[in-house]
C-alpha positions in Angstrom: -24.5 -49.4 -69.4 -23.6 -48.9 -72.7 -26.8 -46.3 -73.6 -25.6 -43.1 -73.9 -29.0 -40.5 -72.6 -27.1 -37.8 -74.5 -27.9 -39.4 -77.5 -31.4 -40.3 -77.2 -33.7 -38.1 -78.9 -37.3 -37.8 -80.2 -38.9 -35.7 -82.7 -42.2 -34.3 -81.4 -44.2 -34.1 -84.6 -47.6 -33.2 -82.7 -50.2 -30.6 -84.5 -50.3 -26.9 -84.4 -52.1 -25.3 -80.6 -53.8 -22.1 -81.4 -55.0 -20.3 -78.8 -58.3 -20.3 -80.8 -58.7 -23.4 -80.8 -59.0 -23.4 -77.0 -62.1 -24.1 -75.2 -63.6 -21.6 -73.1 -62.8 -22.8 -70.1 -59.8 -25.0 -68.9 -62.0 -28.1 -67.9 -63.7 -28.7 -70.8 -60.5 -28.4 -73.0 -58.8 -30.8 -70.2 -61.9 -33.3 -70.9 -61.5 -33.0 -74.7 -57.9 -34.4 -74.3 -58.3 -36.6 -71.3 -61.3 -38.3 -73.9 -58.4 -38.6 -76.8 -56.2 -39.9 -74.4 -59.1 -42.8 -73.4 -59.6 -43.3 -77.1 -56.0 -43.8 -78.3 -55.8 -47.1 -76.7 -52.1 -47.2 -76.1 -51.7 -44.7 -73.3 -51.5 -47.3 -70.2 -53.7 -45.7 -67.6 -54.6 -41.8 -68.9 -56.3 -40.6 -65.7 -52.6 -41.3 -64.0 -51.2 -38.2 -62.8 -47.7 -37.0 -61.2 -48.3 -35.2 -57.3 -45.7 -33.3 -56.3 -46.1 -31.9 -52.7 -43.3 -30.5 -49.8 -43.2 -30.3 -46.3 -43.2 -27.4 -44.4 -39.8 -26.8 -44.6 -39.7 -26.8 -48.5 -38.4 -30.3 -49.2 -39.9 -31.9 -52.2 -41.4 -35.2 -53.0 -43.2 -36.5 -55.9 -45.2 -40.0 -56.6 -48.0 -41.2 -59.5 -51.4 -41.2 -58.2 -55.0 -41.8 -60.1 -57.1 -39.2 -60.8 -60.6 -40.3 -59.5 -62.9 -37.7 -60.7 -62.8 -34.0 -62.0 -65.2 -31.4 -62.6 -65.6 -27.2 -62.0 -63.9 -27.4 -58.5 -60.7 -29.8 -59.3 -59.0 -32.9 -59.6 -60.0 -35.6 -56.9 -57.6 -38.6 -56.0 -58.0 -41.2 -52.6 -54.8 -42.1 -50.2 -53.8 -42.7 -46.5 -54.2 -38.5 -44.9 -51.4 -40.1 -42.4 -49.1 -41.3 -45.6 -45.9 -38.6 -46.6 -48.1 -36.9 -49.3 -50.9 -36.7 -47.1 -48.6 -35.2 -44.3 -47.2 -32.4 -46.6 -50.3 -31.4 -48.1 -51.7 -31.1 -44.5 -48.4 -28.8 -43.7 -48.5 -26.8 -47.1 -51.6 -27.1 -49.5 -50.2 -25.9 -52.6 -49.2 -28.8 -55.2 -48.4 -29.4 -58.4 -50.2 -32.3 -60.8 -48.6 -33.4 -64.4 -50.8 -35.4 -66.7 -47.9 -37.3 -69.1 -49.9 -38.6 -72.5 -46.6 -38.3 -74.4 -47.6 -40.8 -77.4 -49.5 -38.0 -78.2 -47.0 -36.1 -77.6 -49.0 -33.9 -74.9 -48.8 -33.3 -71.1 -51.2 -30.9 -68.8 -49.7 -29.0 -65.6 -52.0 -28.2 -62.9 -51.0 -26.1 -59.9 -53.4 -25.3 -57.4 -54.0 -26.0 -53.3 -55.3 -29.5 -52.2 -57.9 -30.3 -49.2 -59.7 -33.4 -48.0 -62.6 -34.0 -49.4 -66.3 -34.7 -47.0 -65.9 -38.1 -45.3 -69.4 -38.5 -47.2 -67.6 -38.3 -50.5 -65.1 -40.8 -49.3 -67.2 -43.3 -48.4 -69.5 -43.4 -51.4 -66.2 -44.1 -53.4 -64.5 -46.3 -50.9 -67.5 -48.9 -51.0 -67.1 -49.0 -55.0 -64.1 -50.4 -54.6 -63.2 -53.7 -55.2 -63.2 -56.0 -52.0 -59.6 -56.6 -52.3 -58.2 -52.9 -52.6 -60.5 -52.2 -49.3 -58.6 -54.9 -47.9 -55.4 -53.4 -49.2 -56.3 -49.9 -47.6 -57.2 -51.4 -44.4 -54.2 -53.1 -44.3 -51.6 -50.7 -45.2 -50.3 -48.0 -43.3 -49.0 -45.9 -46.0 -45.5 -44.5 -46.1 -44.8 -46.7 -42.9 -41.2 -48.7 -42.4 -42.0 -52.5 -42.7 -39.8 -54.6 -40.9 -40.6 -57.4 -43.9 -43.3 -57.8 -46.6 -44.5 -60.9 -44.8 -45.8 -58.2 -41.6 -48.4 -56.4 -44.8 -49.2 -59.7 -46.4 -49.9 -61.4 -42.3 -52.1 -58.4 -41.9 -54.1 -58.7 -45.1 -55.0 -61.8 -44.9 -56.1 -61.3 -41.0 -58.0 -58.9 -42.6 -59.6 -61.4 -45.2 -60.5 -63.7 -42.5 -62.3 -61.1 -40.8 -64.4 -59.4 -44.0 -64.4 -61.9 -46.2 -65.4 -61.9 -49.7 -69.4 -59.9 -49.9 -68.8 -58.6 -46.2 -68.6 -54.8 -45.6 -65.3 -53.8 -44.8 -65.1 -50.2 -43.2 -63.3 -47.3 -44.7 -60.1 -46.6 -42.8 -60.4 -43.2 -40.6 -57.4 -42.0 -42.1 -58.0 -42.9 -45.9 -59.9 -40.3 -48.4 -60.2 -38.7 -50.8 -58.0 -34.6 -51.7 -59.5 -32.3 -54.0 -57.2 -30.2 -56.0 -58.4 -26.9 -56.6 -56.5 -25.1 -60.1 -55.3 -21.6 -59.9 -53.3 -22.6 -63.2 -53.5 -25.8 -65.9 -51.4 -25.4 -69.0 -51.3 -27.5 -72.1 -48.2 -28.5 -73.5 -48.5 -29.6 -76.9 -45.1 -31.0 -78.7 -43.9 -30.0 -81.3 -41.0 -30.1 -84.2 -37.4 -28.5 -83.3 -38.2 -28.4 -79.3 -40.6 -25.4 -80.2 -43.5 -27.1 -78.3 -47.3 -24.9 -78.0 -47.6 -24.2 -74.3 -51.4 -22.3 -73.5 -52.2 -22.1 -69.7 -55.5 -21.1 -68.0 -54.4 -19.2 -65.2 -57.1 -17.7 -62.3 -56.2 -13.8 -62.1 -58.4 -11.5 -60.0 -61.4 -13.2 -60.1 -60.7 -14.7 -63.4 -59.4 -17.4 -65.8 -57.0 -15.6 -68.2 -55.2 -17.6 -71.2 -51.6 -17.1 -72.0 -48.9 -18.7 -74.2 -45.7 -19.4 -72.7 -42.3 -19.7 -74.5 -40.9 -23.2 -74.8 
């Protein structure tokens, strides 16, 4: 490879973050840039978010994941409870989420505890789906070892034969939706000479307290 990393280097040239120009609270400043991120056009998918969870005994994994839905109580995104992230949050609840929007030069950090949301919730969104990701969840057993790709394929199209096209196809047991509930979100906002605008929200006895961090 003849790319040398050390060399590569970009100029954040973002606009000033003041602290008052912060919302009130940390969801409706998180909508106000999730909405620029939507409107930019060349951010790829802007409700794709980074989960980092561990296991019980500390060790860390991370994987990109869609965020499905947030309001007041947290971030909501669907996947297989039985899969490796669904394991470790099971085992220990607190995660991390990043929000990447970097041709804005932007990010948002979210640390908080995840849950399962009601098996109600889960199936109101699992029937919006489209027929063929149904299919997909039915037929995948997340995080699993495959002995070949032809044993997923063989089992999704058993599957198609059996709920075809405008049939209902039932919600696996194991697949649902996790609610992640923010004790901190931070905005990182990039700026020249590496001396980026970081302003978290951060939940402290009984309330949401704003404070700038060092870069």
């Amino acid at each position: 490879m003849d790319t040398n990393m050390a060399e590569l280097h970009r100029s954040y040239q973002g606009p000033e973050l003041r602290r008052s120009q912060l919302a009130a609270d940390w969801l409706t400043q998180f909508l106000s840039w999730f909405e620029t991120a939507v409107d930019s056009r060349t951010e790829l998918e802007p409700n794709a978010m980074v989960l980092a969870t561990a296991s019980a005994a500390g060790a860390p994994s991370v994987r990109t994941v869609l965020c499905k839905q947030v309001d007041a109580e947290g971030f909501v995104f669907f996947t297989h409870y039985a899969s490796r992230k669904g394991r470790e949050i099971a085992e220990r609840a607190e995660v991390s989420l990043l929000f990447r929007w970097l041709d804005l030069s932007r990010q948002v950090i979210v640390e908080g505890s995840a849950a399962a949301i009601d098996a109600a919730e889960s199936d109101k969104y699992f029937c919006s789906r489209p027929h063929g990701s149904q299919i997909g969840a039915l037929a995948s057993r997340q995080s699993s070892v495959l002995a070949s790709r032809n044993e997923l394929d063989a089992e999704a199209a058993r599957l198609r034969r059996r709920y075809p096209e405008g049939n209902s196809v039932p919600r696996p047991p194991d697949w649902g939706g996790i609610r992640v509930r923010p004790h901190s979100v931070e905005f990182w906002q990039g700026r020249p000479d590496r001396l980026h605008d970081r302003l978290r929200y951060r939940y402290d006895g009984g309330l949401w307290r704003v404070e700038r961090l060092a870069p």
